[in-house]
C-alpha positions as CSV (number, residue, x, y, z in Angstrom):
1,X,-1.3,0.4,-14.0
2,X,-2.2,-3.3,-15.3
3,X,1.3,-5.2,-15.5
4,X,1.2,-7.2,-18.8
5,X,2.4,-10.4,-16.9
6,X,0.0,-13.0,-15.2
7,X,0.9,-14.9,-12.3
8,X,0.0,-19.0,-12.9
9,X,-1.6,-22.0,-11.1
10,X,-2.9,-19.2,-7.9
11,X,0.6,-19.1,-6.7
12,X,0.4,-15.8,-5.2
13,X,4.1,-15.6,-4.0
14,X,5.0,-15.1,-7.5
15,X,2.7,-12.2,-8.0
16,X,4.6,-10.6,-5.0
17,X,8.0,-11.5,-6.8
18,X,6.5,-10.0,-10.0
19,X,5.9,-6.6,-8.0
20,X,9.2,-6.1,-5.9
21,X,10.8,-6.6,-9.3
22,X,8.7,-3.6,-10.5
23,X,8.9,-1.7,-7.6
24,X,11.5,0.0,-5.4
25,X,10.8,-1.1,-1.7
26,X,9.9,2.8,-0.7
27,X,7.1,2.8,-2.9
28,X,3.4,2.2,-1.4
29,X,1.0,0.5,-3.4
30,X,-2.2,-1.4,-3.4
31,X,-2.1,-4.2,-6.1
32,X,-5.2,-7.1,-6.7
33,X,-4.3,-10.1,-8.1
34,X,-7.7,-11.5,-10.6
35,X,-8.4,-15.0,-10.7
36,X,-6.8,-15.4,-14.0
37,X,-3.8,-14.1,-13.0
38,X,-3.3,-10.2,-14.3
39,X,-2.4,-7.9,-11.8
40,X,-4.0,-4.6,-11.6
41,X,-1.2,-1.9,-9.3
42,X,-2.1,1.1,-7.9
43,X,1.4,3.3,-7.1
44,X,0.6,5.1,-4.2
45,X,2.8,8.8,-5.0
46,X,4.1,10.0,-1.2
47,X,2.3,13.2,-1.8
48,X,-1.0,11.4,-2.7
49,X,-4.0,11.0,0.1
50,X,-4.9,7.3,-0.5
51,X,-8.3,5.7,1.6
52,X,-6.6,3.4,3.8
53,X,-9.7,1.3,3.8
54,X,-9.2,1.5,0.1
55,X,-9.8,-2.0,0.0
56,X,-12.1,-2.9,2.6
57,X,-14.9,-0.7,0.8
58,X,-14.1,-2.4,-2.4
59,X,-14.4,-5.7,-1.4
60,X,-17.4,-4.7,1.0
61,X,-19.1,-3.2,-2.2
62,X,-18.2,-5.9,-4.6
63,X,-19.8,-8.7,-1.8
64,X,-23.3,-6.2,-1.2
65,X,-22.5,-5.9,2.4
66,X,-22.1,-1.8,2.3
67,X,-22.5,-1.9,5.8
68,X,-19.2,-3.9,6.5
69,X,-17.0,-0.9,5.1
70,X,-16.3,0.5,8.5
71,X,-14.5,-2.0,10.7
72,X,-16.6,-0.6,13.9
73,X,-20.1,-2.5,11.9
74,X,-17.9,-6.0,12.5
75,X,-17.2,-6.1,15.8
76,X,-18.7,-9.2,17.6
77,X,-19.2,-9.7,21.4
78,X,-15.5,-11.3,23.0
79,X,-18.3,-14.3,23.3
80,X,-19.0,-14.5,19.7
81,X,-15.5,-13.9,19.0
82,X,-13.9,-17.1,20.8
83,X,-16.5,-19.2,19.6
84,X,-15.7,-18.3,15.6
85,X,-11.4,-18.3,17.3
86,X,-12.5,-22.2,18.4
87,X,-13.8,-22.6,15.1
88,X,-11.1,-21.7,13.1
89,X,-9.0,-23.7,15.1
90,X,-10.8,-26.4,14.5
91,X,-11.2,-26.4,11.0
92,X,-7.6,-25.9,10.1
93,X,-6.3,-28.6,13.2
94,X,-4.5,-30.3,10.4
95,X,-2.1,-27.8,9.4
96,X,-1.4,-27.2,13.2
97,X,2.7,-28.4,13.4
98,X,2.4,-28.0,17.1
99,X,0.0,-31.3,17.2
């Protein structure tokens, strides 16, 4: 299903808006909102057997890294991992209200 309205200015909230107005909160779904705005929606039926890395393999496909489709090729040693948690940190200190 494409919905024939566009979300503007990348605000993403109303995009969410836009679907639980279409939607009945027991539905399951997997929506992708395009840079210009459309929404593509997916209505997941309760009887239906959806990938629930749907996504993941998607993404991983459109990016050429095939490889990242199963979680288990991502893992990183706890090492690695604090370093890039330190990082993150770091790079988004300004938003941080607890400084």
């Amino acid at each position: 299903m494409r919905l024939p309205l566009r979300t503007s200015g990348g605000d993403s909230r109303q995009g969410r808006q836009l679907l639980r107005s279409q939607l009945n909160s027991t539905s399951g779904m997997f929506y992708v909102e395009l840079p210009e705005g459309a929404i593509l929606l997916h209505v997941v039926d309760d009887k239906e057997k959806f990938p629930v890395q749907f996504g993941r393999e998607v993404m991983a496909g459109l990016l050429n890294m095939a490889d990242r489709a199963d979680w288990r090729n991502c893992k990183v040693s706890k090492e690695d991992e604090l370093q890039m948690v330190e990082e993150f940190k770091n790079g988004f200190s300004e938003f941080d209200p607890a400084q």
